[in-house]
N, CA, C and O of each residue as an XYZ file, in Angstrom:
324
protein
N      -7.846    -24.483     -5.427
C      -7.850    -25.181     -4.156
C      -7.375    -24.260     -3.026
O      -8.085    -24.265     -2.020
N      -6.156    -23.373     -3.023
C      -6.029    -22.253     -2.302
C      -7.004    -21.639     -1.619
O      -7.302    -21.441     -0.441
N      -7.528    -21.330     -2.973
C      -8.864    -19.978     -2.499
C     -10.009    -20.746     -1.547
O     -10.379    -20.285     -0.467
N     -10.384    -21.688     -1.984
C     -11.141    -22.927     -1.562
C     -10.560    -23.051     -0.068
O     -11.440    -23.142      0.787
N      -9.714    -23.064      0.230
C      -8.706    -23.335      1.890
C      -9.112    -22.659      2.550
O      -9.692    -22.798      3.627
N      -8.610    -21.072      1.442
C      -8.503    -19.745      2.382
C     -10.198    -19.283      2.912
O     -10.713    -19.024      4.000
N     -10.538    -19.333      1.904
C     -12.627    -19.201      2.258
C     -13.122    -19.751      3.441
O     -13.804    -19.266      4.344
N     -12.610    -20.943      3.248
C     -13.312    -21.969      4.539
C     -12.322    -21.311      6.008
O     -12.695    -21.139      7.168
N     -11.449    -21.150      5.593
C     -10.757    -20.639      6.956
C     -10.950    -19.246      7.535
O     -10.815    -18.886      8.704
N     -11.299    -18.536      6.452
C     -11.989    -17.463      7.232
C     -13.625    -17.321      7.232
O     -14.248    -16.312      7.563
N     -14.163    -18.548      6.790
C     -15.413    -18.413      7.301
C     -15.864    -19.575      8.933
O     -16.791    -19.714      9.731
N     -14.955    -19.962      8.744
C     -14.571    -20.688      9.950
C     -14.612    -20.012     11.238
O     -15.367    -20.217     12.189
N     -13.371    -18.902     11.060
C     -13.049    -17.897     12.000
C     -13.877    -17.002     12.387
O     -13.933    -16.360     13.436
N     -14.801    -17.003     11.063
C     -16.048    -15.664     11.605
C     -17.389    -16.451     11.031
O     -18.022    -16.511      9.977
N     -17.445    -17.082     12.513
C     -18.817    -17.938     12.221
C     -19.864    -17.405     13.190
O     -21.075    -17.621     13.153
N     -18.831    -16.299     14.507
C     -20.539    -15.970     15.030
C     -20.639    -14.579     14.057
O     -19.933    -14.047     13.200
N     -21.839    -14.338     14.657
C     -22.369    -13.364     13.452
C     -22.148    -11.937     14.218
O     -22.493    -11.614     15.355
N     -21.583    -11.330     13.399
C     -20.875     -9.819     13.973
C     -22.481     -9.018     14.123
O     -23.489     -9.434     13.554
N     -22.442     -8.071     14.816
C     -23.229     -6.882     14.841
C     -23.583     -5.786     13.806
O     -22.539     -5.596     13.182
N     -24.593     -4.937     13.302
C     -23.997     -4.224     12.416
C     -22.995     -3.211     12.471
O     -22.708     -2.605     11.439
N     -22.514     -2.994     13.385
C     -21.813     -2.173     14.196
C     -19.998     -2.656     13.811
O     -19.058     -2.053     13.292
N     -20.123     -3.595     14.202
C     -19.188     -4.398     13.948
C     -18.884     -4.879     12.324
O     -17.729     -4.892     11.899
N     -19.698     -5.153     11.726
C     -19.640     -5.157     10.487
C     -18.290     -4.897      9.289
O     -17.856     -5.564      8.349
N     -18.021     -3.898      9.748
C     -16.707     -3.035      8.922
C     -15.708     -3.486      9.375
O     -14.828     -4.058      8.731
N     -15.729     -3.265     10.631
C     -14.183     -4.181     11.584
C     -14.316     -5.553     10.859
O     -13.349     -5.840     10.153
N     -15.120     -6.263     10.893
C     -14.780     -7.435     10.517
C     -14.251     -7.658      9.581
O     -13.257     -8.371      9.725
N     -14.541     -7.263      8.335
C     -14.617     -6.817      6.867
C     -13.124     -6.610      6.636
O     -12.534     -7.058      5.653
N     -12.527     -5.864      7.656
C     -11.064     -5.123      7.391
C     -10.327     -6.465      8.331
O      -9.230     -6.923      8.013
N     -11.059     -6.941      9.415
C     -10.119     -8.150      9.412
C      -9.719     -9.256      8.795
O      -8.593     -9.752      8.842
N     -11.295     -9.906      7.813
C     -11.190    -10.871      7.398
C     -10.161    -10.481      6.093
O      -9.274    -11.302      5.863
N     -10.241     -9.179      5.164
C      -9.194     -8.988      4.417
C      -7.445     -9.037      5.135
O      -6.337     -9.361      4.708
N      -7.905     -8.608      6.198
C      -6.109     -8.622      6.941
C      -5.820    -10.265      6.925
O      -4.759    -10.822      6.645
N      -7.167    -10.908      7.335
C      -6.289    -12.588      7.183
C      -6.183    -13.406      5.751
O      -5.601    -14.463      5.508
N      -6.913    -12.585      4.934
C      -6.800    -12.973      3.821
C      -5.031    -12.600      3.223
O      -4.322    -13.402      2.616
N      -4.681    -11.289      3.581
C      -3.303    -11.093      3.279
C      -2.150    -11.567      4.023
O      -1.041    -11.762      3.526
N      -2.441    -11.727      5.138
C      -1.652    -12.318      6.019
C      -1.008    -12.957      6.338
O       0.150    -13.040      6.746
N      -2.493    -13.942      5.987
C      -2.288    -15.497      6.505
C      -2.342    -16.679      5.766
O      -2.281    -17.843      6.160
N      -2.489    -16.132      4.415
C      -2.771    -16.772      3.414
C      -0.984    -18.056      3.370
O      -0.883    -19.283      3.406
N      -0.135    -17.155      3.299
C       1.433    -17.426      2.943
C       1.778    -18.428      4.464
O       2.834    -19.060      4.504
N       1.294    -18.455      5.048
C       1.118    -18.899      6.154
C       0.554    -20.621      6.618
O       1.070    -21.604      7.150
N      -0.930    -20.216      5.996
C      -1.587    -21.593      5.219
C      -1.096    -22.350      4.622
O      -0.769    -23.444      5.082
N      -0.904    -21.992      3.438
C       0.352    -22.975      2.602
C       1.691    -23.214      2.718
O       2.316    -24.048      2.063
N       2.160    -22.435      3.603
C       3.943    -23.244      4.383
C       3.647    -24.011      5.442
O       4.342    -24.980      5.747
N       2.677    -23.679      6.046
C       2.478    -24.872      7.667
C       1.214    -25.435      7.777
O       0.918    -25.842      8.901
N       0.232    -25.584      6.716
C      -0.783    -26.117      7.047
C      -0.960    -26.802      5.450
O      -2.112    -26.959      5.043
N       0.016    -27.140      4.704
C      -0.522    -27.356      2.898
C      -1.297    -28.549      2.640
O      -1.840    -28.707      1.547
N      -1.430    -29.827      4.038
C      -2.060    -30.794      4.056
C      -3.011    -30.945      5.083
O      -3.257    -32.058      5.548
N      -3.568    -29.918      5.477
C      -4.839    -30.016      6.311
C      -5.631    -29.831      5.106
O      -5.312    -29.255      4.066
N      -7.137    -30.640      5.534
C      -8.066    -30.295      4.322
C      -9.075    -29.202      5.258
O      -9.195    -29.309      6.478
N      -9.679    -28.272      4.527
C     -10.587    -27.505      5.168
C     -11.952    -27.988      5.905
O     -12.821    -28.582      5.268
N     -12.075    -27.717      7.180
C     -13.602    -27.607      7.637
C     -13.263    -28.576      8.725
O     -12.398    -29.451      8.680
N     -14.339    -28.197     10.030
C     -14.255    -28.488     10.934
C     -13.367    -27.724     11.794
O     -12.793    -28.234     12.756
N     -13.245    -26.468     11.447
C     -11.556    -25.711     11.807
C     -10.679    -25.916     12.054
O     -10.002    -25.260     12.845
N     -10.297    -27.044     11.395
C      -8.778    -27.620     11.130
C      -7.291    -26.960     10.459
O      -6.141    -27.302     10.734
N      -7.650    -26.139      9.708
C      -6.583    -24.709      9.311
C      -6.566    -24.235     10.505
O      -5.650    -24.377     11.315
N      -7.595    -23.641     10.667
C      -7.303    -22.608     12.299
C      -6.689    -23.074     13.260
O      -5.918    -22.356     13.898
N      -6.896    -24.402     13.583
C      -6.517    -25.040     14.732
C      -4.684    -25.635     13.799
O      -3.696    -25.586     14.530
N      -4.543    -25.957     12.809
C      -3.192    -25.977     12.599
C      -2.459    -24.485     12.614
O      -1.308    -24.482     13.050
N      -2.878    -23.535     12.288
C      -2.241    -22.172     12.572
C      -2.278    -21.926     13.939
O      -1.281    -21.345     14.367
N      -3.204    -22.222     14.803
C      -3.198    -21.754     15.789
C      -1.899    -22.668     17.080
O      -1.320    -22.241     18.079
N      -1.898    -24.174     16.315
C      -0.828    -24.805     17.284
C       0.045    -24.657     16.759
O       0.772    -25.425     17.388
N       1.060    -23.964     15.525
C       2.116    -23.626     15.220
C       1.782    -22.023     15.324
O       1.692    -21.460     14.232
N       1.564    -21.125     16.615
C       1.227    -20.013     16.573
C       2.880    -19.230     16.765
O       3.195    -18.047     16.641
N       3.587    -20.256     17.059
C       5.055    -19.688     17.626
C       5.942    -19.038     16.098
O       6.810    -18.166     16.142
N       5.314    -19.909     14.490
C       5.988    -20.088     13.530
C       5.182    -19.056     12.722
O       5.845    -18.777     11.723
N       3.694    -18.185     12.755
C       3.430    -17.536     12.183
C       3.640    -16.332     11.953
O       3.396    -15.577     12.894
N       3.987    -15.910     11.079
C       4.105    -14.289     10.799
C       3.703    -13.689     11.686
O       2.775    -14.135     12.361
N       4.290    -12.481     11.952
C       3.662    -11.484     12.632
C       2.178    -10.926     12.107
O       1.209    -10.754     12.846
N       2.215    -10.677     10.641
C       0.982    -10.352     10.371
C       0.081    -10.928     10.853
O      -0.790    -10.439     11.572
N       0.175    -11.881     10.559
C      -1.024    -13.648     10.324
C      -1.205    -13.739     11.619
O      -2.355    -14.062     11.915
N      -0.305    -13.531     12.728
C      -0.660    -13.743     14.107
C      -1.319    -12.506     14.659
O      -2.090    -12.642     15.609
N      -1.102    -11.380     14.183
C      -1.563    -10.002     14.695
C      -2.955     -9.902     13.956
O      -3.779     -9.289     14.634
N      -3.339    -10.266     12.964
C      -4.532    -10.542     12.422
C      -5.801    -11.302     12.711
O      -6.964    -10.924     12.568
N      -5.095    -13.037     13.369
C      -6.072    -13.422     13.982
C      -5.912    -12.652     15.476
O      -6.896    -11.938     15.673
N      -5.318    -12.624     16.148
C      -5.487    -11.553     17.671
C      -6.288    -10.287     16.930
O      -7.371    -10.258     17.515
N      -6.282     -9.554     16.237
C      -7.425     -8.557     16.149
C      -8.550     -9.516     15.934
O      -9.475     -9.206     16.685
N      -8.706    -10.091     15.531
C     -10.292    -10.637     14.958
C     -11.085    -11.677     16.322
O     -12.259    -12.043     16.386
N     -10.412    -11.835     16.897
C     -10.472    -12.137     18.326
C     -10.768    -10.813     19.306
O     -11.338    -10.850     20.396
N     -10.434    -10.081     18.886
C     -10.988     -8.825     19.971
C     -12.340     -8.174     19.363
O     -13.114     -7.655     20.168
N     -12.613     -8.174     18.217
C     -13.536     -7.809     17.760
C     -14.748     -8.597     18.341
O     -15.636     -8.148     19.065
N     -14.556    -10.223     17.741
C     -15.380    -11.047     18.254
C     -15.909    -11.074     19.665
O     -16.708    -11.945     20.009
């Protein structure tokens, strides 16, 4: 069910479609939120169900409580985009 969370939340996050250019950046971000933000997900979001970007949007309104990683991770993947 984790993995199931974490999938949908980063396919959530990278739903427009990168460039090929872009490609690799993405690749190295979506692994950065996979490490990140994972620990993150399950302390402040363990009862959101996935889809509709409802993880994102619970990480994103407790943005004050996330890791540095997890927050520096989605801000890169936002500049890419």
């Amino acid at each position: 069910m984790k993995i199931f969370r974490m999938t949908t939340l980063l396919l959530l996050i990278s739903a427009a479609m990168p460039t090929f250019a872009q490609e690799s950046a993405l690749d190295a971000e979506i692994q950065a939120l996979r490490t990140y933000c994972r620990p993150d997900v399950e302390r402040l979001c363990p009862h959101v169900e996935p889809g509709g970007g409802q993880i994102k949007a619970c990480l994103m309104a407790q943005k004050n409580a996330l890791t540095v990683g997890c927050f520096q991770a989605l801000q890169n993947l936002k500049k890419i985009k």
